[in-house]
C-alpha positions in Angstrom: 5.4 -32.7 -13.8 3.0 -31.1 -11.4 5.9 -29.6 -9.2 7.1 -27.9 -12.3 3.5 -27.0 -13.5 2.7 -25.3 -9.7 5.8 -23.4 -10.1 5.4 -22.0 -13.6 1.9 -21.1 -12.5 3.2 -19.4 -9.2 5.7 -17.4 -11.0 3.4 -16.1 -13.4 1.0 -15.7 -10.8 3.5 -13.7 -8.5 4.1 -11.7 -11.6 1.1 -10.6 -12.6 0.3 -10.0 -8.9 3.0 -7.6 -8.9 2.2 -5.7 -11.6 -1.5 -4.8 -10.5 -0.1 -3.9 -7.2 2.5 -2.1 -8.0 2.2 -0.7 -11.4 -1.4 -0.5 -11.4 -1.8 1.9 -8.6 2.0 3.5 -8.8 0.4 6.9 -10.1 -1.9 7.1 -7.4 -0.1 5.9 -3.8 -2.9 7.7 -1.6 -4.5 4.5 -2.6 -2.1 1.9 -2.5 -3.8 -1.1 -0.8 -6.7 -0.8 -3.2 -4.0 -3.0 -5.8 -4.0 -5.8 -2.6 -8.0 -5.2 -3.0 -8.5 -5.7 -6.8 -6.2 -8.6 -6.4 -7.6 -10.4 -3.9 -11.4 -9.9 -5.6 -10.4 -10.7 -8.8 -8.4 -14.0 -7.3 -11.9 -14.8 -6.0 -13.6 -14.6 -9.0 -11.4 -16.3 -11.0 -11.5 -18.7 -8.5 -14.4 -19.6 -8.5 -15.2 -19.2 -12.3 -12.0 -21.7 -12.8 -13.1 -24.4 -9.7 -16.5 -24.3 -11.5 -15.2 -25.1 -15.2 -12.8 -27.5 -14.2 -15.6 -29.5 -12.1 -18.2 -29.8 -15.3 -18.1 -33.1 -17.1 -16.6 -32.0 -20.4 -13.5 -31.2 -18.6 -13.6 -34.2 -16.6 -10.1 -35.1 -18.7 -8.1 -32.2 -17.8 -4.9 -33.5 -16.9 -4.1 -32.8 -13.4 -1.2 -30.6 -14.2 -3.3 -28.1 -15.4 -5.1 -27.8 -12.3 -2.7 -27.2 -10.4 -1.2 -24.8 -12.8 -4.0 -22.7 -12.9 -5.6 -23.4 -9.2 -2.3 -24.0 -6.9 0.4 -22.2 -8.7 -0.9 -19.3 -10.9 -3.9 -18.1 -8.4 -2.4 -19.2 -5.3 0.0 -17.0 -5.7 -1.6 -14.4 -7.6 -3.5 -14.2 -4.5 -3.9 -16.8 -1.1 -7.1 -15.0 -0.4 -8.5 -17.1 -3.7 -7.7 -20.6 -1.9 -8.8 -19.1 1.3 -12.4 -18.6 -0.3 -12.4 -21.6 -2.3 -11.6 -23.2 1.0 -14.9 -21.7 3.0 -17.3 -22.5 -0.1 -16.0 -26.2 -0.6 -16.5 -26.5 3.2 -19.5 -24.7 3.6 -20.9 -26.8 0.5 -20.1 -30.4 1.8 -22.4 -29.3 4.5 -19.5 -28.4 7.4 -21.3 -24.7 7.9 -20.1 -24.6 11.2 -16.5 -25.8 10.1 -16.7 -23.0 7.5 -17.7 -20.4 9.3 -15.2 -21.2 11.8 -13.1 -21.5 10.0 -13.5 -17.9 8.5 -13.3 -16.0 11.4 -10.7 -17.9 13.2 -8.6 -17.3 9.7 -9.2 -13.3 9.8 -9.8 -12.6 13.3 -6.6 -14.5 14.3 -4.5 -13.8 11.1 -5.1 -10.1 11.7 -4.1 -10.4 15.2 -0.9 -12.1 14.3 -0.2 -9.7 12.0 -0.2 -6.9 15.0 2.0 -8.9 17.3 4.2 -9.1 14.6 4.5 -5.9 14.5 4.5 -5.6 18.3 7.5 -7.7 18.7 9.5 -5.4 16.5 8.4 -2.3 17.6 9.4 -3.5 21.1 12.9 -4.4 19.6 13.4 -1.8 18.6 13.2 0.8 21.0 
């Protein structure tokens, strides 16, 4: 049940996703990673609005398929970045500050660099 609950999520997710992204800034390319932008903070702030309500008593019965509709599948894939900040709060709340913080730059710092050497190795392919 939760595989399929994860999935439906992620596809919906993915969708919508796609159409801020794509649709939402189609008329106006110049600014074409601002869709990645709005994604990414509104992940965040859904997020964390989401983690919250799910973690008050009242909803203390919320079948676990939901979560992980809603938290794994529909905003992990609406947007990682979400999971990645939910990460470095929950850390940086159970007290691990120097874990989260770590954790943080090793995660954009590194990530970013990966994402040039990527880039490196194909550029050097291809010439």
């Amino acid at each position: 049940m939760m595989a399929w609950a994860v999935v439906l999520g992620g596809g919906l997710g993915a969708l919508l996703r796609y159409v801020v992204v794509l649709h939402g800034f189609s008329r106006f390319p110049q600014f074409s990673q601002w869709g990645t932008l709005v994604v990414n903070l509104l992940g965040c702030f859904f997020m964390g609005l989401i983690w919250g309500v799910l973690n008050l008593p009242i909803c203390e019965s919320v079948p676990d398929y939901v979560k992980g509709f809603v938290i794994t599948g529909f905003l992990g894939a609406f947007t990682t970045f979400s999971a990645f900040g939910l990460d470095i709060v929950v850390l940086f709340a159970s007290g691990k500050v120097k874990v989260s913080l770590l954790y943080f730059f090793v995660s954009n710092v590194l990530g970013v660099g990966l994402v040039l050497l990527g880039l490196t190795i194909v550029q050097g392919l291809r010439s």
